[in-house]
N, C-alpha and C positions, 0 to 999 in steps of 0.2 A: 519224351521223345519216342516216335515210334521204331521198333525194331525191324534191322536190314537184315539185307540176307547178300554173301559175299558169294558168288557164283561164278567156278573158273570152269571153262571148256579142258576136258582132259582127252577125250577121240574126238579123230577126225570126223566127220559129216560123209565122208565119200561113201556111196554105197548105201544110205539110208535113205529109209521112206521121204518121199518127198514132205509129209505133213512134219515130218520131226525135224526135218530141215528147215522148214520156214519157222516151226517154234524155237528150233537154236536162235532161229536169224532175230526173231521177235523180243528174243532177250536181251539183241543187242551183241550176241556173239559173232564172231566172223572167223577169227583165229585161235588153234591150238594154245593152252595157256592165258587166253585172253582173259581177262578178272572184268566183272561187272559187279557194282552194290544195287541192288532194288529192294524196295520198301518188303515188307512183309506181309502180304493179305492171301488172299484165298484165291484168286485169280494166279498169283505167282507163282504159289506152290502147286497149283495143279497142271503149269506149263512145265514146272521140274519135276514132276512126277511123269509128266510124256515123255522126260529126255534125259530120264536118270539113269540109266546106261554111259550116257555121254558127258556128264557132269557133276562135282563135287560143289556140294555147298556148304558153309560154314552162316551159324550164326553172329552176327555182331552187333 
């Protein structure tokens, strides 16, 4: 099985760039604390690499 990646929104979006806005929105986050699982590839980590300021990831 391939490896996920557990991804919680920890700040808010107010006030940021609009591009890092729409990559929050793209991960499927909307709310503070919101928990999302996405696969693990190279496309993903480089949308949490724009928005890692704003988000804690765990592998699982």
């Amino acid at each position: 099985m391939a490896n996920k990646l557990k991804i919680t929104l920890v700040r808010s979006t107010i006030g940021i760039l609009p591009k890092h806005k729409k990559t929050v929105e793209a991960l499927g986050l909307k709310k503070i604390r919101q928990v999302v699982e996405k696969p693990d590839n190279p496309q993903i980590r480089g949308m949490i690499d724009q928005v890692k300021h704003l988000v804690v990831v765990e592998e699982i």
